[in-house]
N, C-alpha and C positions, 0 to 999 in steps of 0.2 A: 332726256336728250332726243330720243326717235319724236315723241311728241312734237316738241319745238321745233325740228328737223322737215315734221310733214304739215307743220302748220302752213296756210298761208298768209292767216291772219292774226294778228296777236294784238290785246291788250295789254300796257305794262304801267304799274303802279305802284308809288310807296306808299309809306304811312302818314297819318294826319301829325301836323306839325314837321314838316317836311327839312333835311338837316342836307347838308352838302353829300353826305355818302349816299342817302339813297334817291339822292334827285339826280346827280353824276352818278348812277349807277342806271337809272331807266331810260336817263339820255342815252348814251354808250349803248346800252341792250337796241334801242328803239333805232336808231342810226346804223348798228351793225345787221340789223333784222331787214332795213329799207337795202342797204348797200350787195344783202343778200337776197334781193328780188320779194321780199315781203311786204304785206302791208302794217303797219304799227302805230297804233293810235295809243297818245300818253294821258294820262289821268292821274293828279293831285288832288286829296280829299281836302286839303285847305289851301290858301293862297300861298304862291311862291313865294319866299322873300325876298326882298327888291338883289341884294347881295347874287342872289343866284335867277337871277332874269337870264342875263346874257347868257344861259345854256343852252336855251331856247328858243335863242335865234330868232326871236319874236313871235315866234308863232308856241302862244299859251296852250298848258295844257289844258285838258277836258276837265271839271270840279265834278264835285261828289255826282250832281244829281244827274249827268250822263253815264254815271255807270252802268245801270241796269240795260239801257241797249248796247252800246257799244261791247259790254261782254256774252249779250247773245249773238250780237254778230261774228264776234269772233272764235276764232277754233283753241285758245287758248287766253286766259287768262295768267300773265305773270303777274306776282308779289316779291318786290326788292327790299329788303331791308327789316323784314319786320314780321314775325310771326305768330304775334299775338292780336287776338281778337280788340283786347283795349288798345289797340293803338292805328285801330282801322275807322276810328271815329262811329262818325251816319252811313258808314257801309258796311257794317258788322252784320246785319242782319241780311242785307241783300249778297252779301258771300257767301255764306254760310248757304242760301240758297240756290248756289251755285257752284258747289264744292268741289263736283266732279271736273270741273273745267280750270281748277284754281292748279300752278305750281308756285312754289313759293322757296327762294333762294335768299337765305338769312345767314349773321353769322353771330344772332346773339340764343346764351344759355337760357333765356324765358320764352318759352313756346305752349304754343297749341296747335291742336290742328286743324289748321287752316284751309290747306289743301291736300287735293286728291296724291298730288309729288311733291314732298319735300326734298329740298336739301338744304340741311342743316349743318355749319362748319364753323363749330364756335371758336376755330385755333384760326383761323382767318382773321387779319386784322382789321378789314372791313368789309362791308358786300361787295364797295367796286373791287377788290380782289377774286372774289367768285364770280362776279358778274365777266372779268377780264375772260376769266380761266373756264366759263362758258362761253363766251363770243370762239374763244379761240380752239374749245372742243367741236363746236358745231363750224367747225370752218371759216367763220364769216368775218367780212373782211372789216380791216381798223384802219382809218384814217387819222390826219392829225387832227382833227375836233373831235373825233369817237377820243382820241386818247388823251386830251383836253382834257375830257369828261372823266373818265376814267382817274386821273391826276387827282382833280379834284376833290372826288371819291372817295379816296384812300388818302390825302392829304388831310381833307376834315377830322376824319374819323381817329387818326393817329395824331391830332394836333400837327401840323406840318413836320411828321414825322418824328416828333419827339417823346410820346408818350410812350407809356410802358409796351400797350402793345405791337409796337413798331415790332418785325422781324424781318428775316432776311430774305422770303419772302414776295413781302408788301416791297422790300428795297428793291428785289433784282425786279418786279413789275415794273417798279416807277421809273427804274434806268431806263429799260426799253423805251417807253413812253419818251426819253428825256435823248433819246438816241433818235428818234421820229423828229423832236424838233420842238417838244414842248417846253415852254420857258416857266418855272416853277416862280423864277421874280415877278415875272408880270402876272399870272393868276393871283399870288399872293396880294399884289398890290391892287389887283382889284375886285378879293375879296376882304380883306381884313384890314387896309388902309385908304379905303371909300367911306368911312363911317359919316351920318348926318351930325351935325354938333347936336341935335335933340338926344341920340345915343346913350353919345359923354355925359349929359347935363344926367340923363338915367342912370347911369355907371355910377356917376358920383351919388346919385342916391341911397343908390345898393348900397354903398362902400360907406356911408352916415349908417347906415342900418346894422352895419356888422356889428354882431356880438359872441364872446368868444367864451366856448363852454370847456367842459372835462378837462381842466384844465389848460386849456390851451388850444387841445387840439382839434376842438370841433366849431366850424366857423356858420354861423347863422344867419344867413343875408334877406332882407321881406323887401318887396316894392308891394305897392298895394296899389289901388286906380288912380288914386290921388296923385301920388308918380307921373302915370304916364298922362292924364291931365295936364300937369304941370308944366310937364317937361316936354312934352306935344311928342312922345316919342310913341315907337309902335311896338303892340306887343311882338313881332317880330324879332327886335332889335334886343330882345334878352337872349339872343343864341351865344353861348359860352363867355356868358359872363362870370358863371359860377365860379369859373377859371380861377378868375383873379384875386379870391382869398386865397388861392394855394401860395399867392407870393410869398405868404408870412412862412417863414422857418418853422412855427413849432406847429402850424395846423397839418393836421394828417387828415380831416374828413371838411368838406366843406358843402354844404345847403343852401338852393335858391328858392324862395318859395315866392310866388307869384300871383297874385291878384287878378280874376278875367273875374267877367259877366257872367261864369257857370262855377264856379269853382276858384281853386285853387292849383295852379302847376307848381309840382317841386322837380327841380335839379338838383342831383349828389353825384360828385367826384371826391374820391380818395386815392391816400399815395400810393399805400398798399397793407394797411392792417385793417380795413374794414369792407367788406363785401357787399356794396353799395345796394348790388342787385339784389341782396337776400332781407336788405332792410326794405327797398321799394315793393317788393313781393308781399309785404305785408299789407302795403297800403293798396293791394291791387294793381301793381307796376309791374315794375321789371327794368332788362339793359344785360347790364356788363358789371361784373366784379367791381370794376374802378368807373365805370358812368351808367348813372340809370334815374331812373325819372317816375313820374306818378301823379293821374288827375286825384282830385278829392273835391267833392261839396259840403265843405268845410269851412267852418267860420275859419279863416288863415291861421288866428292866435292860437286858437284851441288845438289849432294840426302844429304849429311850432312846438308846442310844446309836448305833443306826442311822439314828433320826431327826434326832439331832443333826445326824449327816455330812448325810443328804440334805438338811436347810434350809441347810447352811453350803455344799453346794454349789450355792448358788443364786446366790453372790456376797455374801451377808451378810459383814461385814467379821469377823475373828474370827484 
């Protein structure tokens, strides 16, 4: 807190492949640091998704490969959302040598140590909830676009507030915010009813590809390049798609496994019998209990069907 308190310059960043919680989480931090006489320069280790542009008011953030100055120039290095080394991408190395300047405000159970100040609050429903609950320790002031940001933060993260980890909380934050003057209909609508038809035409793919294991309850979803090829869509545009197997009734774990130029990304969300993050932990991942995620350089088939075993040895019926 005195750290960030005597900074006057700070840099603030999430992790590569960049989600609504922790891009409304550096926004908010970076806007309440300016609004507090600070200087704040923001950095994304991969491109923003088109979805969450307008947080940024058009002015993009810094990419990977201005990191190493702009964290010597500044008196503090923030990390939002994310405290593992695997999900810092092409700057895992250049942190690490920089450790002593790094603090790092996360709220998921897979960690390392990243930096020299943690805090870590895995009962938080999302980072923009610590991130709130820091702007408004260190004083600094919140506008309605600081609390825009913030909304959309902790809306991502809780699925617009309806997943398991919603509490009360994340609710009495969002009131305030919604007491300021933020409209929950219009961000909604223009993050999750903007979609391109390329999208849809990928969804429907995903949704050809399901296959349904352990009986029922574990859902199996592949896009491979050929997909997004096809479909002219961006790998971007798989954010919470994994979602959409959970419509089925009797699926309790559901798997996205995905096709890039280095690898393969897998997403897993469950309802609540499978501990998402301790099956990703295997493959080098991490998350959350009920959402968490995992690169591999892997032929995709060969990781389907690893993943299969590891969810079905969880006790899933099958």
């Amino acid at each position: 807190m005195e750290r960030l308190s005597k900074a006057g310059r700070l840099l603030i960043l999430t992790h590569a492949r960049p989600d609504g919680d922790g891009l409304g989480s550096i926004v908010a931090l970076a806007r309440a640091a300016r609004a507090a006489g600070k200087e704040a320069d923001l950095l994304v280790p991969d491109a923003v998704p088109r979805r969450y542009a307008f947080l940024f008011a058009g002015q993009a953030p810094a990419g990977a490969e201005k990191f190493a100055p702009l964290a010597d120039a500044a008196d503090a290095t923030v990390i939002l959302d994310t405290c593992a080394f695997s999900q810092l991408g092409a700057l895992e190395e250049a942190v690490r040598a920089r450790q002593d300047k790094i603090i790092v405000v996360d709220h998921h159970a897979t960690s390392d140590s990243v930096g020299a100040l943690q805090w870590i609050d895995t009962s938080a429903a999302a980072a923009g909830v610590l991130t709130a609950d820091l702007i408004e320790a260190l004083g600094w002031p919140v506008d309605l676009t600081t609390a825009e940001a913030l909304t959309v933060a902790v809306a991502s993260d809780t699925g617009w507030l309806r997943f398991a980890n919603t509490d009360g909380r994340c609710l009495r934050a969002v009131a305030a915010w919604l007491e300021m003057g933020v409209r929950p209909d219009a961000l909604y609508v223009r993050l999750f009813q903007s979609d391109r038809p390329e999208r849809i035409r990928l969804m429907t793919r995903m949704l050809e590809s399901l296959e349904l294991h352990c009986g029922g309850a574990l859902a199996v979803m592949v896009l491979r390049r050929a997909d997004f090829q096809q479909t002219g869509a961006l790998s971007e545009e798989t954010e919470n798609l994994v979602n959409e197997a959970l419509r089925i009734g009797c699926v309790e774990t559901a798997v996205l496994l995905v096709e890039s130029g280095d690898g393969v990304r897998a997403s897993l969300r469950s309802r609540d019998r499978v501990n998402v993050a301790e099956v990703a932990e295997q493959f080098g991942g991490g998350g959350h209990a009920r959402a968490a995620g995992f690169r591999a350089k892997e032929n995709i088939d060969a990781l389907r069907r690893k993943v299969i075993d590891a969810i079905a040895s969880t006790g899933l019926p099958g």
